[in-house]
Every structure is written in C-alpha cells, then in structure tokens.
MIKE-510171 format. One record per atom (N, C-alpha, C): x, y, z. Coordinates in steps of 0.2 Angstrom, whole numbers, plus 5000, padded with zeros to 4 digits. Layout:
# MIKE-510171
XYZ/...
//
This chain:
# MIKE-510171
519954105401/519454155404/519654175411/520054125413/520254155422/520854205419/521154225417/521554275415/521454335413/520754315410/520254395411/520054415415/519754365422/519654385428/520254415432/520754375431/521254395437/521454485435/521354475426/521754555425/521154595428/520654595427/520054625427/520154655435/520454585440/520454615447/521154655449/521754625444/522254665444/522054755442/521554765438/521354835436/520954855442/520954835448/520454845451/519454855450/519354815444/518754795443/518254755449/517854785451/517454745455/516954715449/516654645450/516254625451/515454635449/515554695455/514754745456/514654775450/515154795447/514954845442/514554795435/513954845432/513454805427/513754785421/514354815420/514754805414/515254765415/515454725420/515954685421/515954635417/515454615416/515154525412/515254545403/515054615404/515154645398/515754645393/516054675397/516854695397/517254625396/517054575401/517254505401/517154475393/516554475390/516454455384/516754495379/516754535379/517154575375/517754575372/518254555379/518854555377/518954485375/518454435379/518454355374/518554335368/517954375366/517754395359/518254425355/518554475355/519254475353/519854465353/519954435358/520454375358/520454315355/519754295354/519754235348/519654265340/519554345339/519654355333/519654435333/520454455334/520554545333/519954575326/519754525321/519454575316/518954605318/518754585326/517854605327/518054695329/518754705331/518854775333/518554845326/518654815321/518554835315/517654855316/517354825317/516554835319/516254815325/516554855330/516554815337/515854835339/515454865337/514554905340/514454835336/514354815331/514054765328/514354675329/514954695331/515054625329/515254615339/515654655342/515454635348/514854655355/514854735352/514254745357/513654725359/513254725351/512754685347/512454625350/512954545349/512954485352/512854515358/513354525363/513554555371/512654575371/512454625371/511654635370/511054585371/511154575364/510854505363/510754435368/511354425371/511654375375/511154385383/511254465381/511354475389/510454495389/510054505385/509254535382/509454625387/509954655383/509954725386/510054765379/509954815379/509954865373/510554875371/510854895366/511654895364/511954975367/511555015367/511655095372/511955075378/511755045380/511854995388/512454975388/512454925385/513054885385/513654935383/513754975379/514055055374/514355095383/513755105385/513955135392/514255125397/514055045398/514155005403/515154995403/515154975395/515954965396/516155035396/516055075392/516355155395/516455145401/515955135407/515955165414/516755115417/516655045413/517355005415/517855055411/517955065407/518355095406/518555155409/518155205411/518055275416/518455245422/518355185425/518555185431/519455145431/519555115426/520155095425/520655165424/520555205419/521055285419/520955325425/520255335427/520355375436/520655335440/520455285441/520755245447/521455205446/521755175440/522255145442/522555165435/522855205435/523355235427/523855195428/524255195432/524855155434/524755065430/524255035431/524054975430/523954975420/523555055418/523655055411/524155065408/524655105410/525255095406/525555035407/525654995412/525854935413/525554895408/524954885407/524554855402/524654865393/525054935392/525054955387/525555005386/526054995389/526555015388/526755065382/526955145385/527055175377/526255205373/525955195375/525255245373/525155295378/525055355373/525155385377/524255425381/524155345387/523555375389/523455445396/523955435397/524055505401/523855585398/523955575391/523555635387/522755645387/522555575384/521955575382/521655495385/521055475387/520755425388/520655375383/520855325384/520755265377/520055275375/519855245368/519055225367/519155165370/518355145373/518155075375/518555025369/518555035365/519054975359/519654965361/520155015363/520755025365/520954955370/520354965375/520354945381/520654895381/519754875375/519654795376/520254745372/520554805366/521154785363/521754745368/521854795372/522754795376/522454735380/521654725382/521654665389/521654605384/521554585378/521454565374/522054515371/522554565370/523254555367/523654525372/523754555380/523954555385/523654475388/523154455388/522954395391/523154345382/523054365377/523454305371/524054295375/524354355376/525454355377/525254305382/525054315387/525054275393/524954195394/524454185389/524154125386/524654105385/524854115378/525454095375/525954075380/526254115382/526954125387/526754035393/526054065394/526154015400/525953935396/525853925390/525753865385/526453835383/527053875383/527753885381/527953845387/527653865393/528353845401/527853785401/527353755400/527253675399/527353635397/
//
C-alpha cells in the first residue's frame, strides 16, 4: 500500500483530491486480481462505492478527475509510468490508469522482494 501512495505523490496526487482514497482502492484491487479490469464499474467501482456509502457516478467521476489531472499536469511522469503508449494522442480511460499503477507497483513489489 505505501507504494501506491509514494507513486500517487510521485504523480503529483494530493491528498485533497475526493478521489484519492478512490483511486488508492482501486489500483489495490487490481493488483491483488487484474480480472476485475474486465468489469471494473461492477467489480471495482461498485465495492469502492459501497465501502465508501457514495453513489458509483461519483466514484466514475472522482477517479476521472485523478485521472484528468495526472495527463494535464504531469505527462512526463505517464510516459515514464507506461512507457510506449501512446498517451500523448489521446487520454487513457480511467482503467488504463489504474492498470499501469497497478502493474508498476506489482514490478516494484516483486523487484524489491528479489533484493531481500
């Protein structure tokens, strides 16, 4: 879990933002099982909802808006995150997102499991 925070900060993520905890859960949730990306409104946004007693439109929007602010404000940090997509054309969907931080903190997991 501190691996999501640190990238979250490394994206320039504050905190403040209402979809932060969202976003956090999310990329959790797919890290401990990529199949949820196949039905992510149901199998992750859904719970997230649930979890948090907010409406699933909310949540839908909330990670948009992280998402919104990671392409505007820091592209530099999403290519580096996902090297070779080509987001400078088009904006990821919120899945994409939560995918690369998803995969990116497993590699890291791993890597840092490896040097112990």
């Amino acid at each position: 879990m501190k691996e999501i925070y640190k990238l979250m900060r490394s994206a320039g993520i504050s905190r403040s933002y209402r979809g932060y905890q969202y976003f956090v859960a999310a990329v959790k949730m797919v890290s401990e099982d990529e199949t949820k990306l196949s039905n992510i409104r149901k199998e992750v946004y859904l719970p997230i909802a649930i979890r948090y007693k907010e409406n699933i439109q909310n949540v839908e929007r909330d990670i948009r808006t992280i998402r919104d602010v990671i392409v505007r404000d820091n592209k530099p940090f999403l290519k580096k995150l996902a090297p070779g997509e080509p987001y400078s054309l088009k904006a990821p969907y919120p899945r994409e997102i939560i995918e690369a931080f998803a995969e990116y903190v497993l590699q890291n997991s791993s890597t840092k499991k490896a040097r112990e």
